[in-house]
N, C-alpha and C positions, 0 to 999 in steps of 0.2 A: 804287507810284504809277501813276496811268495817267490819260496825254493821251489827250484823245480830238482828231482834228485833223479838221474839217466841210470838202471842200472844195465849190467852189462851181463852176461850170458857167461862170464867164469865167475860170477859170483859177488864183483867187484861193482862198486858205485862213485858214482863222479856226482858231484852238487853241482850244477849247473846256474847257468843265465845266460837270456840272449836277450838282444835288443829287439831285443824286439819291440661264394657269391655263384651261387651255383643257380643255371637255368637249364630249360633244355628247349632244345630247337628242331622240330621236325627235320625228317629226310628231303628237302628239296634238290630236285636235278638244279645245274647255273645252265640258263641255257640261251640269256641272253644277257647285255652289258648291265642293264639295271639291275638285274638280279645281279650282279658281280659286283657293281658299283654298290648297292646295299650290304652287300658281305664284306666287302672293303673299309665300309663304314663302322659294320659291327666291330670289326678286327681292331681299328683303332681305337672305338671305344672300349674296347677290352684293353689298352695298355700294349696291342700286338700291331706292329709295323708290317702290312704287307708290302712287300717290295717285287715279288716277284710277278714278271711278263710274262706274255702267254710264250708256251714253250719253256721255262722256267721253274714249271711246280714238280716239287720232290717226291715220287710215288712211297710207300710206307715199304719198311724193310721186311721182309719173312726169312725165316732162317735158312731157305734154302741160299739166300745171296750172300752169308754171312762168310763163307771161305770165297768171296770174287774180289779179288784183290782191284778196286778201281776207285778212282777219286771220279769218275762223269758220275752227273748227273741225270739220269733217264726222265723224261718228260713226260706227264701225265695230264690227260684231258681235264680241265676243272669241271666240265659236265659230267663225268664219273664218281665226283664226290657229293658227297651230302655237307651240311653245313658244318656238323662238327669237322669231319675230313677237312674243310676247307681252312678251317679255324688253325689247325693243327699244323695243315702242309703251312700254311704261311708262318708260325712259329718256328716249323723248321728250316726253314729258309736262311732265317739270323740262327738259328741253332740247330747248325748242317749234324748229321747223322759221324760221327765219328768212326766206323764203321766205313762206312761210303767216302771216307775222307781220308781212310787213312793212309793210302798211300802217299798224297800228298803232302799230310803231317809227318810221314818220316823221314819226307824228303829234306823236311829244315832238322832232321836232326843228323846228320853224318856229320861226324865228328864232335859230334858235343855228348857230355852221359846224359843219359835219360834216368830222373828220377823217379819213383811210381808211388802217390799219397792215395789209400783209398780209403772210403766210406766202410761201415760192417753190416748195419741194416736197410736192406732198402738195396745195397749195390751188391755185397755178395754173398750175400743172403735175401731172401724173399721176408718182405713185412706181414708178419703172420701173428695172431691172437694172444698167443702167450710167447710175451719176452724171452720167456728162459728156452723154448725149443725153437728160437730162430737159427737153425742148424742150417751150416752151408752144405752144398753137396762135394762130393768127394770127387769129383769133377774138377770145381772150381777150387780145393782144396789144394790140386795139382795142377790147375794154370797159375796160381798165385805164386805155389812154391817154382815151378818155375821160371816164373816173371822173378821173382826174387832171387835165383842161382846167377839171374845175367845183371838185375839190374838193384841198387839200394830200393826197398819196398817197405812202406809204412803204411799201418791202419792206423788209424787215427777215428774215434768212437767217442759220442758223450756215455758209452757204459763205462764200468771199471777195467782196469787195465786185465786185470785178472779174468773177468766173465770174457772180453772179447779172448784172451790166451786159447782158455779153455774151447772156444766156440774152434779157431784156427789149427791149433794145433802145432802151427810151425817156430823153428826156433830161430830161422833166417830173416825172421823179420823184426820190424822196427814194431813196438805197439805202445799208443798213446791213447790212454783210457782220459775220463773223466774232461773231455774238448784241449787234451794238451798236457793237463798238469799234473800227470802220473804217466813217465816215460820209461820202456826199458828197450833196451836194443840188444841186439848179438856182440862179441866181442869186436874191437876193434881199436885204432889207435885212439884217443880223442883228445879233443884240446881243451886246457881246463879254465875254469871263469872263478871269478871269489864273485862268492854267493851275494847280489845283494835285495834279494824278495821272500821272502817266507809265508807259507800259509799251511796250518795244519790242517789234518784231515776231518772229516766230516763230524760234529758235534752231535752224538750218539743221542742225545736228549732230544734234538730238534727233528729226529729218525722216530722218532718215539712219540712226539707228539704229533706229525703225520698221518703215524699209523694209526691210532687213536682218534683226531680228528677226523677219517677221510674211514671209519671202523663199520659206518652204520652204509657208508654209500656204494651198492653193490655193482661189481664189474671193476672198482678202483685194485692197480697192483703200485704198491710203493716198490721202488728198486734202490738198492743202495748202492751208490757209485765211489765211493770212500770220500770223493772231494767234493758230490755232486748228490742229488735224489731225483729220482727220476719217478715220477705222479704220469703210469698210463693207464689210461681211459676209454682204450677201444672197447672195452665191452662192458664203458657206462653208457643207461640212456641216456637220450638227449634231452628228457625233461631234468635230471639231475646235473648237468653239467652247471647251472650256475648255482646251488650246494655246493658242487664240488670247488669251483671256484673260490666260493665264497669260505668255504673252510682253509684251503690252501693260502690265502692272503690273509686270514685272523691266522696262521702259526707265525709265516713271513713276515709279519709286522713285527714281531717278537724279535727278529735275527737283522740288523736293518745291515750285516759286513754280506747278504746275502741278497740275489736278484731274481727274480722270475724271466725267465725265457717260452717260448713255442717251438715244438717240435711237430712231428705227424703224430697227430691223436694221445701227445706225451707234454707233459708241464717238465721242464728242465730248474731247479732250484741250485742256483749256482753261486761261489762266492765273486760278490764283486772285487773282482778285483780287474785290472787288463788283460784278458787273456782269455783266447778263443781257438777255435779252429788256426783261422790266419796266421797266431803267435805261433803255434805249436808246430806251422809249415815252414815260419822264420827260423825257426830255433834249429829246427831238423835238417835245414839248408845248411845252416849254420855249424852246425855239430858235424854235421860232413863235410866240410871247408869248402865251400860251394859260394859265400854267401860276398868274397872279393872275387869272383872268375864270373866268367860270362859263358866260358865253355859248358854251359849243360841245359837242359832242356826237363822242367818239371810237367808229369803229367799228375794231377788231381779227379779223383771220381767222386763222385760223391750224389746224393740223392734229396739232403735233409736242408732245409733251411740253417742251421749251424755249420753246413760246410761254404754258405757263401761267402762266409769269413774268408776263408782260403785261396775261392776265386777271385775276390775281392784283390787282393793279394795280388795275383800269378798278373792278373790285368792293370793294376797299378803298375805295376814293372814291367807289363811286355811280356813277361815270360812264360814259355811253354802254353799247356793244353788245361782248361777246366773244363770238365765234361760232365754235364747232369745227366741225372738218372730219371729221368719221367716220362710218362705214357700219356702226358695232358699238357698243356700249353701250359708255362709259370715263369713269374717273374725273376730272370736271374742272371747272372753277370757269369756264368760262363759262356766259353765259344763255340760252344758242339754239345750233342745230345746224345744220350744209349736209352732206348726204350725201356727194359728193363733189366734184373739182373741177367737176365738168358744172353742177353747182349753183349753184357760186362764180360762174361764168361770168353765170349766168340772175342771178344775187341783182345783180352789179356793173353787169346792161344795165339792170336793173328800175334800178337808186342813178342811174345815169347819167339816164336820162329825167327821172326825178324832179326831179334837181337841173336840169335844161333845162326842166320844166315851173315848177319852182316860181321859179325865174327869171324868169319873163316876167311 
């Protein structure tokens, strides 16, 4: 069973429910059709659909084009790239540049609300060595708030509700710690549900034996997420990673209402139960009475493998914008790409104007 409990920013709490392989490939010029048609080949066997004609390939973003308000597409010679370039430009072809698109994404939104679900590391914040100083900058601290003055705005994080708080700072926002299951928002009217899931928070012994297990293998950080443990590994080596493995699934054997996930360079120990990213974008739909109207338009950010829960989501239904966050070709079910957080930054000042221009 699992409660989800919303609280609210005067203090006040609602109990809720909703219905919810790495190579590398020299620098080659493409300089005639075989060499194209061999690139073409690779691309599929990598899982990536090249579809685009000559006159068709998408040049890479630099931050100078990040304030050029234009949905064209600029054409760039395939003989000027090398094979990764080439690998990349055709992934972005199915996953256009958001950025380079967005004018034409705002063009389906007049007259519908735009809702804004983001990622915390990886989107806006930079994926950095120690968990606990992935500080955003003050920058992007102030497109957010922003974007959140015009528009309903949630972070949504497998941390705890409470580290992502601390990390943002803002109290205009929506934050959903632990992939969902630890929600608070700002005040506001809400509609209420009799409770019927409950799951308590994280069994402090299974925290303990973790740390203990994983005590002797160095570079391992346990993170406590209250609902959730977060096992990162970026600064284990790679001869220890199946140790580490192999201790994380003798504790997990022990908890069988709990599941293993993948993250970037992080183990996510999660309770089973239904509920992910995707749920926690139902819910928040939901909780904003959004979830019988057609009038609005969600956009989703996100970086992590646990946020395709959510695109997963937005694309079953049709709805709005999921935008990945990666600088490398990946498999994913959103419809547009941000290279990196610098991006995210530049995409949220562009959402913010927008919504202050199309206000007036």
């Amino acid at each position: 069973m699992n409660l989800r409990t919303l609280e609210l920013g005067n203090g006040e709490s609602v109990k809720s429910t909703a219905a919810v392989g790495n190579f590398k490939l020299t620098n080659v010029a493409i300089s005639d059709e075989t060499m194209r048609g061999n690139f073409a080949k690779l691309c599929r066997a990598m899982g990536f659909r090249r579809s685009m004609s000559n006159g068709q390939n998408i040049e890479s973003i630099s931050k100078a084009k990040h304030d050029k308000d234009s949905g064209d597409h600029t054409a760039t010679d395939p003989s000027d790239l090398d094979a990764s370039d080439t690998i990349y430009s055709a992934w972005l072809n199915e996953h256009p540049s958001a950025l380079r698109c967005f004018k034409g994404m705002m063009s389906t939104a007049k007259g519908k609300k735009i809702i804004v679900f983001l990622d915390y590391d990886g989107t806006l914040s930079p994926i950095v060595n120690d968990p606990d100083r992935a500080f955003m900058s003050d920058r992007m601290r102030s497109a957010v708030h922003e974007v959140a003055r015009r528009f309903p705005t949630a972070i949504i994080s497998g941390r705890s509700r409470d580290k992502v708080y601390e990390f943002v700072q803002l109290d205009e926002v929506y934050y959903a710690g632990s992939h969902g299951l630890d929600i608070r928002g700002p005040p506001l009217q809400l509609k209420s549900y009799d409770a019927k899931y409950q799951t308590r928070a994280l069994d402090k012994k299974m925290l303990k034996e973790f740390e203990k297990k994983t005590s002797e293998i160095q570079g391992v950080v346990i993170e406590d997420n209250r609902f959730s443990i977060s096992v990162h590994y970026r600064h284990v080596q790679e001869k220890d990673y199946g140790i580490l493995q192999e201790a994380v699934h003798s504790v997990l054997a022990k908890y069988p209402c709990f599941h293993l996930t993948k993250g970037l360079k992080v183990l996510e120990i999660r309770p089973s139960i239904k509920w992910n990213k995707g749920h926690a974008l139902e819910y928040l739909l939901d909780t904003l009475g959004f979830t019988s109207s057609s009038n609005f338009l969600p956009v989703y950010i996100g970086d992590d493998q646990t946020d395709e829960d959510a695109f997963k989501v937005l694309q079953s239904k049709g709805l709005g914008f999921p935008i990945i966050v990666s600088s490398i070709p990946r498999h994913t079910m959103a419809s547009h790409s941000l290279h990196d957080p610098s991006e995210v930054l530049s995409f949220l000042i562009r959402l913010a104007r927008w919504g202050e221009n199309s206000s007036n």
